[in-house]
Residue frames as a rotation matrix with the C-alpha (Angstrom) as fourth column:
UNK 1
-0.805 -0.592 0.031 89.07
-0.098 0.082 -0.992 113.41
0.585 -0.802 -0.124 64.95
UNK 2
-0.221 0.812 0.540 85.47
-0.974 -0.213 -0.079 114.06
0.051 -0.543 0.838 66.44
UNK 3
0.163 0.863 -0.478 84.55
-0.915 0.314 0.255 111.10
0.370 0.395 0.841 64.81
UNK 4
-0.290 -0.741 -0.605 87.55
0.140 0.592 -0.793 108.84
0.947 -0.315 -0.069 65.59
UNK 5
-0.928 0.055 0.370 86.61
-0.363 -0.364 -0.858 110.43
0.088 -0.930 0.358 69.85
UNK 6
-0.146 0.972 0.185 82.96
-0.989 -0.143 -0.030 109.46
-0.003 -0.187 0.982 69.33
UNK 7
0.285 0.024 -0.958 83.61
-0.365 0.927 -0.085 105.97
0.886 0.374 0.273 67.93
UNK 8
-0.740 -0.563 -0.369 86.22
0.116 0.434 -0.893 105.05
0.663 -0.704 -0.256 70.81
UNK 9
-0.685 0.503 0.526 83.47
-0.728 -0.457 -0.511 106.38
-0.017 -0.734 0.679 73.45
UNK 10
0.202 0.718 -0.666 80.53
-0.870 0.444 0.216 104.62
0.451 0.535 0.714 71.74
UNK 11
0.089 -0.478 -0.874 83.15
0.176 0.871 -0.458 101.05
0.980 -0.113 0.161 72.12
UNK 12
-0.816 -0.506 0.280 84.22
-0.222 -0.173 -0.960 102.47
0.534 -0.845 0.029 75.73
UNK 13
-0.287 0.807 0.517 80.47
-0.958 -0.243 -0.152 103.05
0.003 -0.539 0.842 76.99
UNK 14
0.744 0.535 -0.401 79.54
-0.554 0.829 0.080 99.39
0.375 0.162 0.913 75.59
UNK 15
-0.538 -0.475 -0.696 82.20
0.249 0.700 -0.670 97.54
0.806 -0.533 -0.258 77.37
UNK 16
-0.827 -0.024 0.561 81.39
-0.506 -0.400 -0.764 99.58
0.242 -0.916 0.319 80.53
UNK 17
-0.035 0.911 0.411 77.53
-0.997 -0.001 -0.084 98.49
-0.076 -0.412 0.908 80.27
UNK 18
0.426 0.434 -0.794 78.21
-0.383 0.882 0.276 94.83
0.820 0.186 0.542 79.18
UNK 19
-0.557 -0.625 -0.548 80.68
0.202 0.538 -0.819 94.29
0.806 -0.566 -0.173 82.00
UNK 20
-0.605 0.625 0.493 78.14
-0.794 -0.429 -0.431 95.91
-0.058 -0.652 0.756 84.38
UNK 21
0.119 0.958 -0.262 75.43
-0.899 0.216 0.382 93.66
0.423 0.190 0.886 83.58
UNK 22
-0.668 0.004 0.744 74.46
-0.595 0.598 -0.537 90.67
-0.447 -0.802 -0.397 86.39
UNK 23
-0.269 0.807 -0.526 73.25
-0.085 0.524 0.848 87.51
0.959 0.273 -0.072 84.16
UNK 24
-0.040 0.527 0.849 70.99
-0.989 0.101 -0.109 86.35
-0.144 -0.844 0.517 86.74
UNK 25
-0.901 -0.238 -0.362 70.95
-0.347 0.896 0.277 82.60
0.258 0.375 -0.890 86.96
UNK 26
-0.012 0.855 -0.519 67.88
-0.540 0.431 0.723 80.38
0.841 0.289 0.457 86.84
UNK 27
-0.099 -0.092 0.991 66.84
-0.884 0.465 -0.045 78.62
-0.456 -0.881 -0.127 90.12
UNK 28
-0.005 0.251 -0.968 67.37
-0.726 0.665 0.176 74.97
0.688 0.703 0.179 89.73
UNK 29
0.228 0.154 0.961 66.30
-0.787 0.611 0.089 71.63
-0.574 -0.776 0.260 91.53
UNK 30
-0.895 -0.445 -0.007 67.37
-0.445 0.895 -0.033 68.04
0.021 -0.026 -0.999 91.51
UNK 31
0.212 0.931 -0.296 65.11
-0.923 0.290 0.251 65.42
0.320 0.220 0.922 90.64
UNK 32
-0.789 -0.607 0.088 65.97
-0.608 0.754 -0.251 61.97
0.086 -0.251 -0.964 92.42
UNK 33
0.250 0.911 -0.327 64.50
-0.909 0.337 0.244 59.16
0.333 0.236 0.913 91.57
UNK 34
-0.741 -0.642 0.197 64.98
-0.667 0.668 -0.329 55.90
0.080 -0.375 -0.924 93.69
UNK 35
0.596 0.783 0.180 62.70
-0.785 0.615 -0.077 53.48
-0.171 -0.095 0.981 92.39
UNK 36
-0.482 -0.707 0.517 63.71
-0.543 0.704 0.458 49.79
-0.688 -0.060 -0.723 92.16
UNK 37
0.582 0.803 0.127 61.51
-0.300 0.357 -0.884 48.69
-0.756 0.477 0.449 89.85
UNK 38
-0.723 -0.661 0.202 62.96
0.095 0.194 0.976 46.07
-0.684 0.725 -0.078 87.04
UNK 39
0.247 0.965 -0.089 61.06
-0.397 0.017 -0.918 46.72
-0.884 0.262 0.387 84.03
UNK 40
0.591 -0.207 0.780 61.43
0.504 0.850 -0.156 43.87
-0.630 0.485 0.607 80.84
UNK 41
-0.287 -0.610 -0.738 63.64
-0.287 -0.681 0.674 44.72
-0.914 0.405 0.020 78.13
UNK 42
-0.929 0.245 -0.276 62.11
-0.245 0.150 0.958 42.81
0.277 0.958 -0.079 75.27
UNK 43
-0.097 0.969 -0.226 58.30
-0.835 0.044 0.548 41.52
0.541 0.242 0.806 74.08
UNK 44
0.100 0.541 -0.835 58.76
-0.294 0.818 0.494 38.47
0.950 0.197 0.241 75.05
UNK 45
-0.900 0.143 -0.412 59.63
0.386 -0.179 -0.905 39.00
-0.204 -0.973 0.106 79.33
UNK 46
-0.388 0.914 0.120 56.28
-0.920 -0.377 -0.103 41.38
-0.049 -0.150 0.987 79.05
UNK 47
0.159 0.659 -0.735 53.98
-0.497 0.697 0.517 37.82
0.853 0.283 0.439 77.95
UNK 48
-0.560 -0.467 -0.684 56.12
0.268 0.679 -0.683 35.54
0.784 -0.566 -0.255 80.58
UNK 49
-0.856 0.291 -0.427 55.60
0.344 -0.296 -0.891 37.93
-0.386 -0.910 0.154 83.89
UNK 50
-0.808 0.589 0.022 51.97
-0.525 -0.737 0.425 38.72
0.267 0.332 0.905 82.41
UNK 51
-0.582 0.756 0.299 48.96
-0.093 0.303 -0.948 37.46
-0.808 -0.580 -0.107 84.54
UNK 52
0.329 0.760 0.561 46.62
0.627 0.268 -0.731 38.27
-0.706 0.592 -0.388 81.80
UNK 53
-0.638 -0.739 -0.217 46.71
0.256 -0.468 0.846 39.39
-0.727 0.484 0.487 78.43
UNK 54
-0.196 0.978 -0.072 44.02
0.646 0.074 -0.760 41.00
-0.738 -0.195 -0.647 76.96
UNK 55
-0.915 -0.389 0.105 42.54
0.387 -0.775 0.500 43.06
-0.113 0.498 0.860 74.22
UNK 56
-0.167 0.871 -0.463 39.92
0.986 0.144 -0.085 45.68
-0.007 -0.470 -0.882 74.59
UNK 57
-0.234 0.176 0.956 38.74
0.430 -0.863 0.264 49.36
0.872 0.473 0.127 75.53
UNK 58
-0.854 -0.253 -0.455 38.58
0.512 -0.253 -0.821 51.80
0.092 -0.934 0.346 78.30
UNK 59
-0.207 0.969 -0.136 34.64
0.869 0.246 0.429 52.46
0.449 -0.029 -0.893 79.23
UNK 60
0.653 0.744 -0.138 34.69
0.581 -0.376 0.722 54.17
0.485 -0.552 -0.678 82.07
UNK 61
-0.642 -0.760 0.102 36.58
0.010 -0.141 -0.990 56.38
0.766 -0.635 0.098 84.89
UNK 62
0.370 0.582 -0.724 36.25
0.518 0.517 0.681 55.35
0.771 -0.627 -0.110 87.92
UNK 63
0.768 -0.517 -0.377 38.50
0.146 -0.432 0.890 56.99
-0.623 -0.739 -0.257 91.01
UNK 64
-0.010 -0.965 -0.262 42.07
-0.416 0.242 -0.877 57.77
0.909 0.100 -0.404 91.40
UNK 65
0.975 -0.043 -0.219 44.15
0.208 0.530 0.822 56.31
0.080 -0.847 0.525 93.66
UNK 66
0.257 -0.960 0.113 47.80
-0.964 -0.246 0.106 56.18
-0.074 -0.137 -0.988 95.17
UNK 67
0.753 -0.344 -0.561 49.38
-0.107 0.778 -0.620 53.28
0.649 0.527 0.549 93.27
UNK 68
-0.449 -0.829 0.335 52.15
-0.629 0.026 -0.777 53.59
0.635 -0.559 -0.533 96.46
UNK 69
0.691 0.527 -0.495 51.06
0.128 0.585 0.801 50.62
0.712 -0.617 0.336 98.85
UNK 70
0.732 -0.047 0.680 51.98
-0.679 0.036 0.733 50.19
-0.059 -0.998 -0.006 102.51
UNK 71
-0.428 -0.775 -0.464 55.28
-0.660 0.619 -0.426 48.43
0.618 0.124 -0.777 102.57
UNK 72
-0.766 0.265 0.585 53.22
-0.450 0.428 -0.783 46.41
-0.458 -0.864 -0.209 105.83
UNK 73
0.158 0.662 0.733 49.70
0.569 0.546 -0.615 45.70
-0.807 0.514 -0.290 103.90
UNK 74
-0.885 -0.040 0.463 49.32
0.461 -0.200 0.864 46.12
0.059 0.979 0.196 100.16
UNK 75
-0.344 0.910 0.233 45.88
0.889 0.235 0.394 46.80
0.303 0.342 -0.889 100.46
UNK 76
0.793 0.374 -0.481 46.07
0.308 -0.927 -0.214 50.17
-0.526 0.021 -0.850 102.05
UNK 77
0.560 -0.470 0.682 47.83
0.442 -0.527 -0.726 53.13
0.700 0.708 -0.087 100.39
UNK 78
-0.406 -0.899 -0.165 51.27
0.818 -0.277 -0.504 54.81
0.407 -0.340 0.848 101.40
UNK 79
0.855 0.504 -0.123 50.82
0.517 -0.807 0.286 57.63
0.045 -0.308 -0.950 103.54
UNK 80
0.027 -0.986 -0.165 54.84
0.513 -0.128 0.849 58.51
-0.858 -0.108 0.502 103.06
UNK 81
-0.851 -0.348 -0.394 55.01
-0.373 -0.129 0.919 58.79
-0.370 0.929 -0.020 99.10
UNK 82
0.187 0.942 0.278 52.12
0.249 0.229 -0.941 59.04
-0.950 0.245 -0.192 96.41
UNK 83
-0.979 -0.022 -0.205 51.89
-0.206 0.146 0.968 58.05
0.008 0.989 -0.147 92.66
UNK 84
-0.097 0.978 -0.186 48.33
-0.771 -0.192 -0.608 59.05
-0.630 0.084 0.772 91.06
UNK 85
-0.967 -0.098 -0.236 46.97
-0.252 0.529 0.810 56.45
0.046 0.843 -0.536 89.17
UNK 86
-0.396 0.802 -0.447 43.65
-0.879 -0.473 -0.069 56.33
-0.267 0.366 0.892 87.53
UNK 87
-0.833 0.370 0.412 41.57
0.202 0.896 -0.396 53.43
-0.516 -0.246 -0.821 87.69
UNK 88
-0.674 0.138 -0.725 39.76
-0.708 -0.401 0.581 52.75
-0.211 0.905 0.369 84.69
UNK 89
0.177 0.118 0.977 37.12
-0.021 0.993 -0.116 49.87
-0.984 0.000 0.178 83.85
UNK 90
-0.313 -0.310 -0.898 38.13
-0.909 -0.175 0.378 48.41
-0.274 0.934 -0.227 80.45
UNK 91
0.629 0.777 -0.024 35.77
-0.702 0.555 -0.446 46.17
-0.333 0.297 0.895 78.52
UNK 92
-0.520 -0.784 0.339 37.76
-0.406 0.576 0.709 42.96
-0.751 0.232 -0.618 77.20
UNK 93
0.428 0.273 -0.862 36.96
-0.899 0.230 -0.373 41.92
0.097 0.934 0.344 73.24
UNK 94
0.501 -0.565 -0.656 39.90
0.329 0.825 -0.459 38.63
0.800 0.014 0.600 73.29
UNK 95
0.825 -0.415 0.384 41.71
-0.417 0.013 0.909 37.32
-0.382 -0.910 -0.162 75.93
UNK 96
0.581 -0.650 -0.490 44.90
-0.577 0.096 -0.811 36.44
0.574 0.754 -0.320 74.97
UNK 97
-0.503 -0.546 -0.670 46.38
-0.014 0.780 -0.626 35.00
0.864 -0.306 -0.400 78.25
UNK 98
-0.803 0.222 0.552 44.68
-0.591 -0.414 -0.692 34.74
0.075 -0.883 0.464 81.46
UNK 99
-0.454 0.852 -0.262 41.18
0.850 0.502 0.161 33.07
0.268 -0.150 -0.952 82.63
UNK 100
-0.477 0.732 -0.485 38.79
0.218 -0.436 -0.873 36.47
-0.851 -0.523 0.048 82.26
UNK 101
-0.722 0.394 0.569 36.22
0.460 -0.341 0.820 38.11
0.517 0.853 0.064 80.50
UNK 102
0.408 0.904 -0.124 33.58
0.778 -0.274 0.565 40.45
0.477 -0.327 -0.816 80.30
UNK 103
0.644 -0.415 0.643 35.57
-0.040 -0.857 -0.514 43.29
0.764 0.305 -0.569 82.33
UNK 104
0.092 -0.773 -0.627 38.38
0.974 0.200 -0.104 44.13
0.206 -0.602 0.772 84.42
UNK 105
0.931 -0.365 -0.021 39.51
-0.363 -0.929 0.070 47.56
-0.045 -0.058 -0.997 86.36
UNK 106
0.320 -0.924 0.207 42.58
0.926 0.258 -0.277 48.34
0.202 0.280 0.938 85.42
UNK 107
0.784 0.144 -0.604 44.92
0.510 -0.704 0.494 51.09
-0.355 -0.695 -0.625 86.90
UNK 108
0.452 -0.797 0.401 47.12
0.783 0.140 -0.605 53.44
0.426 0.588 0.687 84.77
UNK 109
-0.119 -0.525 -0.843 49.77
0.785 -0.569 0.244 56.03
-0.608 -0.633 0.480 86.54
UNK 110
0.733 0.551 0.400 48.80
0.644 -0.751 -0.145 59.86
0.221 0.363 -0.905 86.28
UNK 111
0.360 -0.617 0.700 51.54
-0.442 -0.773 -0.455 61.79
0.822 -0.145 -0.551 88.01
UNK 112
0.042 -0.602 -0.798 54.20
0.955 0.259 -0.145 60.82
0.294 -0.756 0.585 90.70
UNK 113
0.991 -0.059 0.122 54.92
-0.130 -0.686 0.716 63.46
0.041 -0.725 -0.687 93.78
UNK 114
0.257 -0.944 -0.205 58.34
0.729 0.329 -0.601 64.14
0.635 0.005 0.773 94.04
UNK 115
0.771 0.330 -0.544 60.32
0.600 -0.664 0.447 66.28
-0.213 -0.671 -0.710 96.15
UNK 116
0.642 -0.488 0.591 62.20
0.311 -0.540 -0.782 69.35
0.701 0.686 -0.195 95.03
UNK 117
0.646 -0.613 -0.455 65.24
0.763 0.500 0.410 69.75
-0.023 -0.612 0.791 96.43
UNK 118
0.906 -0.420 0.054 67.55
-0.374 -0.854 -0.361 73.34
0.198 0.307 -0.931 96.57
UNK 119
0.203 -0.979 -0.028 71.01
-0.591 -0.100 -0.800 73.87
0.781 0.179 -0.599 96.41
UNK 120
-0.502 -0.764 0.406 72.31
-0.834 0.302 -0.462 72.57
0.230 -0.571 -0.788 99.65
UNK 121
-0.825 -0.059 -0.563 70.02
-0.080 0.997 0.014 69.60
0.560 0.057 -0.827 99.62
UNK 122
-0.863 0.506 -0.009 67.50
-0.081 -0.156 -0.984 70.79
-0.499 -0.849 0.175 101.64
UNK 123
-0.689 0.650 0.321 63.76
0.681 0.427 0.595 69.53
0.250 0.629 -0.736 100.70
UNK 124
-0.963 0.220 -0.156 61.57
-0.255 -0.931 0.260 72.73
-0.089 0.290 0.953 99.88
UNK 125
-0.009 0.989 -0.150 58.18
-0.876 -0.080 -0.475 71.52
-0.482 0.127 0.867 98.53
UNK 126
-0.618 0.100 0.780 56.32
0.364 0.916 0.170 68.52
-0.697 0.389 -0.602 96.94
UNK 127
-0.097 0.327 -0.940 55.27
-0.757 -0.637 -0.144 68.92
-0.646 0.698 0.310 93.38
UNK 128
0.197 0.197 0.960 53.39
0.145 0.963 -0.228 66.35
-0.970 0.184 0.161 91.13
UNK 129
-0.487 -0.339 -0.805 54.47
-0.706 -0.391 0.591 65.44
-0.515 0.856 -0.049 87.57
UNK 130
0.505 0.863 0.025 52.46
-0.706 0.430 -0.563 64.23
-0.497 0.267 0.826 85.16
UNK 131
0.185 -0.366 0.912 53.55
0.274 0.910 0.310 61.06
-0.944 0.193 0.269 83.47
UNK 132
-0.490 -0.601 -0.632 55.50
-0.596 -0.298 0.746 61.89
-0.636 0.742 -0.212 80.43
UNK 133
-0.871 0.026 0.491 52.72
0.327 0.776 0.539 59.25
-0.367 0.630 -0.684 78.84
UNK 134
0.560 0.819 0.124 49.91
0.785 -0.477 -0.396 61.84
-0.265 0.319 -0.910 78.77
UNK 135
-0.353 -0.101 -0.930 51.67
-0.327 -0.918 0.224 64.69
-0.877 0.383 0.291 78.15
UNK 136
0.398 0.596 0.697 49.80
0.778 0.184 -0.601 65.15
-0.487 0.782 -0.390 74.38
């Protein structure tokens, strides 16, 4: 009987504490991404819409930059929205399409700013992610 009174307690006490217990929930944020960008679906759209085609090595770093351009001039950078991108010079061995040689800078994307966004939609902070192509 003790035992049968201890068991039933034991079961009684462990409902009591699991029903007690507040999961806490994880804070989450929305990522929105509204680029328009069409990008090719096979090899041979990459060659077409390719200026130059080249093969070669990366030498040097040079700067970053914000790969976001003025929607007004191209030539300055967005002061609205910024995507790092590293600017590289890269030595050219064969040219494959194009009319260069000798080198070229060339600019590859490091991390995009995004904003993080809480429950009711409300924009909280800006936080950069690295391009999912370095991650190593």
């Amino acid at each position: 009987m003790k035992k049968c009174f201890t068991l039933i307690s034991a079961v009684a006490m462990f409902i009591i504490l699991t029903g007690c217990h507040v999961k806490e929930e994880a804070e989450q944020f929305q990522i929105m991404d509204s680029s328009d960008e069409e990008l090719p679906n096979h090899l041979n759209e990459i060659i077409e819409f390719s200026d130059v085609i080249v093969k070669g090595s990366f030498t040097e770093f040079v700067k970053p930059t914000n790969m976001i351009r003025s929607a007004n001039d191209p030539t300055i950078e967005s002061d609205e929205l910024y995507t790092e991108g590293q600017i590289y010079t890269f030595q050219i061995e064969k040219t494959y399409k194009g009319e260069v040689e000798g080198s070229i800078k060339t600019a590859i994307t490091y991390a995009d700013q995004i904003a993080a966004i809480d429950d009711q939609g409300e924009r909280i902070e800006e936080v950069m992610v690295e391009s999912l192509d370095n991650v190593k």
